[in-house]
N, C-alpha and C positions, 0 to 999 in steps of 0.2 A: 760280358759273359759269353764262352765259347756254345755256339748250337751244336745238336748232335749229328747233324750231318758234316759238318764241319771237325767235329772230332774222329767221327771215321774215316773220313778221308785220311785226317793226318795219321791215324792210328793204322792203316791202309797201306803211307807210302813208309811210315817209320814207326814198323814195331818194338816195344821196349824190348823182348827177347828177342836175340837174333840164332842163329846157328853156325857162325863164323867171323873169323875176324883176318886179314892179313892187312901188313904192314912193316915199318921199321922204324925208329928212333925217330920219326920226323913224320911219317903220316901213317895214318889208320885206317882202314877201312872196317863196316860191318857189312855185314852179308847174309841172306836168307839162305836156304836148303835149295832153292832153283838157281841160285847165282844173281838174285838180285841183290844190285848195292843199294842197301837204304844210306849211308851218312860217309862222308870222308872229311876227315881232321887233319888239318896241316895250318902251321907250321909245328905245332907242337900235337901230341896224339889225343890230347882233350879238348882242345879250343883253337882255332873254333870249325865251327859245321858249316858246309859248304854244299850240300848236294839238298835238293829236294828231291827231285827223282830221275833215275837215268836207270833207263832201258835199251835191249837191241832184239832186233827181231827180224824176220824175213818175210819176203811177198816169190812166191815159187808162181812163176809166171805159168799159165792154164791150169791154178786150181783157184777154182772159187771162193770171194770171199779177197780180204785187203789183207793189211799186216799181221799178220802172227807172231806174239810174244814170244821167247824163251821161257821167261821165268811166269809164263803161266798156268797152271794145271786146270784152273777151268777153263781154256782154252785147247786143252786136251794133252796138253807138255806132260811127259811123264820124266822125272827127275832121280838120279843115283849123285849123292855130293858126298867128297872125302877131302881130306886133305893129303894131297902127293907124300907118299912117303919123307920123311926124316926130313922134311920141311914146311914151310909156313904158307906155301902158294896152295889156295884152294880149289879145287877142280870139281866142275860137274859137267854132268851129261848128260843131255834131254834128248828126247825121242818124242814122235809121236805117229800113233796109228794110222792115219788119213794122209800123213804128208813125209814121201820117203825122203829125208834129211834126218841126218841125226848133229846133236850141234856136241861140242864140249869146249869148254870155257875154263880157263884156268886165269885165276887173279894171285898177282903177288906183287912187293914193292919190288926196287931193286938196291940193293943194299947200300948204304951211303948214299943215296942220290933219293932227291923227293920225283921218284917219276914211281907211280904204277903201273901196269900193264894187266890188260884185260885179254886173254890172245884166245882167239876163238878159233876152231878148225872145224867147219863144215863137209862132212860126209853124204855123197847122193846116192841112194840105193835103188833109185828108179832102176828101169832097161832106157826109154829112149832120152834121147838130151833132153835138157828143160834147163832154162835161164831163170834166176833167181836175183834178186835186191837183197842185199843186207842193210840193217836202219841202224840207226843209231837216233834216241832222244834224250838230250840232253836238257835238263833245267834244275841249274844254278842257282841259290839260295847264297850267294859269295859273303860271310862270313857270319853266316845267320840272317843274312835281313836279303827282302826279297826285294827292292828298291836298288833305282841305280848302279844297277848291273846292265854292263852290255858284253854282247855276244857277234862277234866276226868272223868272216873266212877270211882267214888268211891265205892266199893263192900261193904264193911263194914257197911257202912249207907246208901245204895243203893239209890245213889244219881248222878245225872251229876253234875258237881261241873265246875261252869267257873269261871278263876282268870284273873287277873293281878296287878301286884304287890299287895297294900296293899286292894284290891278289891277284893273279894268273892260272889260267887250265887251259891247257892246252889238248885237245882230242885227235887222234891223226889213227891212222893208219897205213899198212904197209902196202894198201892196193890204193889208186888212186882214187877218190873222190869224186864219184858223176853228177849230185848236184845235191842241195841243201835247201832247205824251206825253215825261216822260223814259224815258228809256232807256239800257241798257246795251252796245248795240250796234246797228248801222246797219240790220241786219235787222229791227228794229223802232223807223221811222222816227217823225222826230220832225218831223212837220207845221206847218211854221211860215207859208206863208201860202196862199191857195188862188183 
């Protein structure tokens, strides 16, 4: 029998209503109103589930305090999410009071190809420079089960690569990778590109 703290968690990282969906004939994604993905389906858009939970967030180097979520509003994220006109890529855009960055996040598949893209474009409204981290936390549930799964950097194609068996995700971006830590939870973030 499931306890209840254990069912809010999962209810936490995977709510049954969601507020979005993108994808194409080959994978799914759902999505919340701040741009969290809670679940992605591939090879087929019902079966099976793959994602526990994957987040990204920033650390704006002289303000107080460690990582800051996107898609958190108690954490002060304030959120406007639409979908791009006369298509299926979803976009939002969070702000927040305290910390001048604004993010916006647009998800969509690419058509015929099982690749998603997640492409974020961070805005600084400060006056003087300030160095920033962007995070990325990735954890893998590779086709529902949370076992024997492993997760690698791959240097070559500067990439987190999570497998199991005939299952592949590959996480990359288009800035280089400064350095990656696994980890067992999001409180100790796993830095994927900076």
């Amino acid at each position: 029998m499931i306890n209840e703290e254990t069912l809010q968690d999962h209810l936490r990282k995977k709510p049954y209503l969601i507020d979005a969906i993108a994808g194409n004939s080959a994978m799914l994604l759902s999505l919340g109103k701040t741009g969290r993905l809670y679940r992605l389906w591939w090879p087929h858009i019902d079966f099976p589930q793959h994602v526990d939970e994957i987040r990204t967030g920033l650390q704006l180097h002289g303000t107080p305090g460690g990582v800051t979520w996107f898609d958190d509003p108690a954490g002060g994220w304030r959120h406007e999410a639409a979908y791009v006109p006369h298509t299926n890529a979803y976009r939002v855009t969070a702000d927040h009071p305290d910390i001048p960055v604004s993010v916006e996040q647009t998800d969509f598949a690419v058509p015929g190809q099982p690749i998603i893209v997640r492409r974020y474009r961070l805005t600084y409204h400060g006056q003087e420079k300030r160095d920033l981290d962007f995070y990325h936390y990735g954890s893998f549930r590779i086709a529902e089960n949370e076992l024997y799964a492993t997760t690698e950097f791959h240097g070559e194609n500067d990439a987190l690569v999570h497998f199991r068996h005939e299952y592949a995700f590959a996480v990359g971006s288009s800035h280089i990778c400064s350095g990656y830590q696994p980890a067992a939870e999001h409180g100790s973030a796993r830095k994927a590109a900076g």
